[in-house]
N, C-alpha and C positions, 0 to 999 in steps of 0.2 A: 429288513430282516426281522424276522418274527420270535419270540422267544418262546418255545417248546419245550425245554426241559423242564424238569421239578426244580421248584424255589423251596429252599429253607433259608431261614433268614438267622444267621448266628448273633445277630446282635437287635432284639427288643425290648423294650421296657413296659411296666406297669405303673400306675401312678395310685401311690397305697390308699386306702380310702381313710377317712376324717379320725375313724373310732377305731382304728387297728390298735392303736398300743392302748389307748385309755380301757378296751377290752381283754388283752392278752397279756399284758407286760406282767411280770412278775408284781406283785402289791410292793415291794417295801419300796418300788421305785415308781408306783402311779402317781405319784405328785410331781415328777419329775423328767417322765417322759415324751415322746414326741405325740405335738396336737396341733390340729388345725385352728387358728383363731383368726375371728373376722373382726376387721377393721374399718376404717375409711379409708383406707390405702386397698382394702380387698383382702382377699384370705393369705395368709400368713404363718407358716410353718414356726412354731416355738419348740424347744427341746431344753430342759434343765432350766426354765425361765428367760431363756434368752430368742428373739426374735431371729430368724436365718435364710429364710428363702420363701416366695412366694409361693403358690398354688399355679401360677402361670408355667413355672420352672417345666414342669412336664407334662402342660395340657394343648401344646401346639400342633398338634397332630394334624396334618397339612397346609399350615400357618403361610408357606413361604406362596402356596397356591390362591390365597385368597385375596379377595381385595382389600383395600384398605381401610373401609367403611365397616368390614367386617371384623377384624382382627387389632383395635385398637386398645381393648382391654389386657392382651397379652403384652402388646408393645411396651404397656405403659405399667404392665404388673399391677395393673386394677380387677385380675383376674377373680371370679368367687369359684365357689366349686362346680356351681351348676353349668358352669362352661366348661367344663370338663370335659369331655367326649368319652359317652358311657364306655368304647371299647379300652380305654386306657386300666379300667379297673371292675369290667363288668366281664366274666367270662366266656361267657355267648356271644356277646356284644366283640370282644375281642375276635374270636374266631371267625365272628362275620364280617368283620375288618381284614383278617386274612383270606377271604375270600375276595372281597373286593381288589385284591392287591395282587391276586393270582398264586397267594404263599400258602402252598402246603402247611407249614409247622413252622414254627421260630423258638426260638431260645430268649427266653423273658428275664432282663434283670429288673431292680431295684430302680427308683428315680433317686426319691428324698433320701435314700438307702443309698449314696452315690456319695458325693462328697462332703454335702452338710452334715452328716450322721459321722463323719470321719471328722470332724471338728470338735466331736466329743472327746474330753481326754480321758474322763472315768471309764478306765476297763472294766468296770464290774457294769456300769449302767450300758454303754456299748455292747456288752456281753448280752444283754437283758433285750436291748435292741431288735439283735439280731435274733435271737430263739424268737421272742413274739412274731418278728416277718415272719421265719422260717414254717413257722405254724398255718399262719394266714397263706402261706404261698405253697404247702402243701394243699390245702383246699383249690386253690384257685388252677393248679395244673392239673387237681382231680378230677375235674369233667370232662377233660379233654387230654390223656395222656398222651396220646400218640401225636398231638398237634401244639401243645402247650410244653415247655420245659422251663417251667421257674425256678432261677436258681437262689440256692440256698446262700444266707451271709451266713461267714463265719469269721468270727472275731479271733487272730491269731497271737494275742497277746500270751496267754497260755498253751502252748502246742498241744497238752497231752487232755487239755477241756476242747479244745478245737477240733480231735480228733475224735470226740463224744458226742460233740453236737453233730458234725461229718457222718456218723453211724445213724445221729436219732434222724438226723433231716433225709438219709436213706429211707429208714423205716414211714416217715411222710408221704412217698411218693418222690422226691427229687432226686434229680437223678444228675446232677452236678452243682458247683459250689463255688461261689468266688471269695476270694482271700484278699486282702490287702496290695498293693499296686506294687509296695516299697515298706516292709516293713522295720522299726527302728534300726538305727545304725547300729548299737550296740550286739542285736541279735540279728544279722542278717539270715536270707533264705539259704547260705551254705551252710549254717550253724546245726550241731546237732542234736538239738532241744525240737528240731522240725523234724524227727525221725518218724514219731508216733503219726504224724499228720500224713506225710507220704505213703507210709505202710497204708494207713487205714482208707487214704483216695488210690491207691492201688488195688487194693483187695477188694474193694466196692465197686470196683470199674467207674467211678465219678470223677471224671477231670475235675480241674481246677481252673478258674481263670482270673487274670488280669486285668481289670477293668481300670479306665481312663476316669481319675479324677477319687482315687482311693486310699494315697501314702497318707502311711503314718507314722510318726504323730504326722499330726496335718501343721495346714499355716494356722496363725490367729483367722478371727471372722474380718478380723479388722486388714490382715496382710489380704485375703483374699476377694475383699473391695476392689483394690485396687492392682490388680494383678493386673498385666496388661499383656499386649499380643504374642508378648517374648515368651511370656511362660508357656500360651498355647502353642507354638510354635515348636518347645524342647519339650512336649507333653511325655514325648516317651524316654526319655530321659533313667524315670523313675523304671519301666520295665526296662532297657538296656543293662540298666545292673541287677535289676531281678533275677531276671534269665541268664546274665553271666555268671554271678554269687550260685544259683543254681546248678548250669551246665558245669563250672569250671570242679566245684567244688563235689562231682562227681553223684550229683543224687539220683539222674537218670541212667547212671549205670547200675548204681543198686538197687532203683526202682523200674524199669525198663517198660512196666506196665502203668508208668504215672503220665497222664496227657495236660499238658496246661495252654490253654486256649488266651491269646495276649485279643481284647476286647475293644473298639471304637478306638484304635490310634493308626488309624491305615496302614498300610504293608509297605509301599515303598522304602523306608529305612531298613528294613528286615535285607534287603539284599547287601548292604553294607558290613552290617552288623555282622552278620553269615561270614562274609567274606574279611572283616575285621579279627573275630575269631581265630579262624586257622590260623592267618596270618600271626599275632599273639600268638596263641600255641607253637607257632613252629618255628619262630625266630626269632621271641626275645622271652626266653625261658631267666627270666634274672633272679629266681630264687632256687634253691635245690629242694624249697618245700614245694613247689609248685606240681599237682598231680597229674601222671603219665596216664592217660587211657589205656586201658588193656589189648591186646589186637589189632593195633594200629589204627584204634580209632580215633579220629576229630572231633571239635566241639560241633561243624555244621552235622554229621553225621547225628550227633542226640538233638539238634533242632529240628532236621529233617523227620527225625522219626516219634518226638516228643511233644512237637511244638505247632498250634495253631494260629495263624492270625487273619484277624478281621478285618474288613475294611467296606464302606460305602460309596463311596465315589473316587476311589484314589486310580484315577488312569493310567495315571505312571509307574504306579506299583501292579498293575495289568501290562502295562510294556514290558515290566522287569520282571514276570512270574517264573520263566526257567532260571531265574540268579535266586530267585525265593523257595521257589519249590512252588510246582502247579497243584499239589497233595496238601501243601499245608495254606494252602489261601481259602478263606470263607468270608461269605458277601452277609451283611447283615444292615438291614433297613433304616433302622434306629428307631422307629414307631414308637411312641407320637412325637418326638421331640420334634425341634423346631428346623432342625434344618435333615431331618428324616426323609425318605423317597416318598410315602403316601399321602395320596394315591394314585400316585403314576408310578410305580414301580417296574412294569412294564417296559414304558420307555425309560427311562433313569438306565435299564439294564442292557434293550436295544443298543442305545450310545457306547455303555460302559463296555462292553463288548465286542462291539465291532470289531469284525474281520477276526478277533478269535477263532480256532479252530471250534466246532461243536462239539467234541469232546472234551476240551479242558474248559470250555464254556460251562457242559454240564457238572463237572466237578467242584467248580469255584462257587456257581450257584444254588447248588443244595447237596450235590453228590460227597463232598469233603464233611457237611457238615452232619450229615446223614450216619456215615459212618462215624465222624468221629464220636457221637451222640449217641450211638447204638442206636436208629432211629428205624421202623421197618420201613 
């Protein structure tokens, strides 16, 4: 079986280049920002003086396809930069990457902009962070609108600065925006201190997404040494109550035009979740605060109509697509990281696919992401 429809990919990355922040950060925090520094261990991502993750972290881009002789540098995080692979932060280079891969367009997040940067606990330097990316990755989706979609970070510590920068990183060129996975317990995503931020990713037509490996506060550097298989395991964990404190708490009924894209945690859970919902909703009502949808609607009802998820190899979340919704599934590469489809993408999707109908084939593979994206 041959794969013929258009591929968008909703889930790629970029790997930032060495001088982004020491070039764009605001000054009073250039002594303080994120930098590349080479060692005898190899390059080395520092932030606020403290050492956090290699330069290997997001330069595997076909890693699992190569031989061994070749790929020992990453294994071993003795990575530098010039083993990089220009498409991970070169634009062109990127595009001709997408070509290699058979991908129309993808949706570009953050690498180091992933969880290590979510280790910072200074909101104002976090804050500083994210504007400088947002700058640089206005450029980098600028050569290529219609095929690059970088999105924007946005620091939700303050809702009503979060919704200014949401505005400025429009006026950039971006044309969506991820937010924190899990933000603090004290203000969750039902709270209405996020009013400003909904309105304003409404009115702009820019979803929102949740990206794997983003709550905050975070762990220490030191809890997340040693985290082990169990945590990736309950990875969604952090979005299940996102999207519930959201749905339940009534924001996509008063935002109906708010889309939030849940990012690299496969789909298979989504049909549970969906079907856990109603369930709650409709049989164990045990507060009388607890909010009644207007018109007899349910909480899968604003998943269905509000809600994206992603996923790269999850089979069984392809068996389960009519309990998930065939509308709200999108296929995303993971480009370059290490366990990403390229460059066989192709077949990766042959498999992932099989026996699918061709129409909800082409939907899941770029069709969903196309529109949810506004994409032509």
């Amino acid at each position: 079986m041959g794969t013929t429809s258009k591929i968008v990919s909703a889930d790629m990355h970029i790997l930032e280049p060495p001088d982004l922040w020491e070039k764009r950060i605001d000054a009073e925090f250039a002594e303080r920002g994120p930098r590349l520094v080479s060692g005898d261990e190899g390059d080395w991502w520092h932030v606020d003086g403290e050492r956090l993750i290699s330069v290997a972290a997001g330069a595997f881009a076909g890693i699992k396809y190569r031989p061994e002789s070749e790929d020992w540098r990453f294994r071993t995080y003795q990575a530098r930069w010039e083993d990089v692979r220009p498409g991970a932060y070169v634009p062109v280079e990127f595009a001709k990457d997408l070509d290699i891969d058979g991908i129309s367009a993808g949706v570009v997040y953050p690498t180091i902009g992933l969880r290590h940067f979510y280790l910072v606990r200074d909101n104002a330097l976090f804050a500083a962070i994210c504007r400088a990316y947002n700058d640089w990755a206005g450029e980098f989706c600028g050569e290529f609108p219609d095929r690059i979609l970088a999105v924007a970070m946005i620091d939700v510590a303050d809702p009503k600065a979060a919704a200014e920068e949401l505005r400025r990183a429009s006026k950039l060129g971006l044309r969506t925006a991820m937010i924190t996975v899990y933000p603090p317990e004290e203000q969750p995503y039902g709270h209405a201190a996020y009013e400003p931020l909904w309105e304003a990713a409404q009115e702009l037509a820019m979803p929102l997404s949740l990206h794997l490996a983003t709550e905050r506060p975070p762990a220490s550097l030191d809890q997340l040494r040693t985290w082990g298989a169990d945590v990736h395991v309950a990875r969604v964990h952090w979005t299940e109550r996102s999207l519930g404190q959201m749905i339940f708490a009534g924001v996509f009924e008063r935002y109906p035009g708010l889309k939030v894209a849940v990012v690299e945690q496969d789909v298979a859970w989504a049909s549970i979740f969906v079907y856990n919902m109603d369930r709650v909703y409709k049989h164990k009502q045990w507060s009388p605060t607890w909010r009644i949808f207007k018109n007899g609607a349910l909480p899968s009802d604003f998943f269905h109509s509000n809600i994206a998820v992603t996923f790269q190899d999850d089979r069984l979340g392809v068996e389960l697509r009519s309990l998930i919704g065939v509308e709200n599934m999108m296929w995303g590469s993971d480009y370059p990281h290490p366990d990403g489809t390229f460059p066989h993408t192709k077949e990766v999707l042959d498999r992932l696919f099989k026996d699918v109908p061709e129409e909800e084939k082409a939907k899941i593979m770029g069709g969903n992401a196309a529109r949810f994206y506004n994409l032509p």
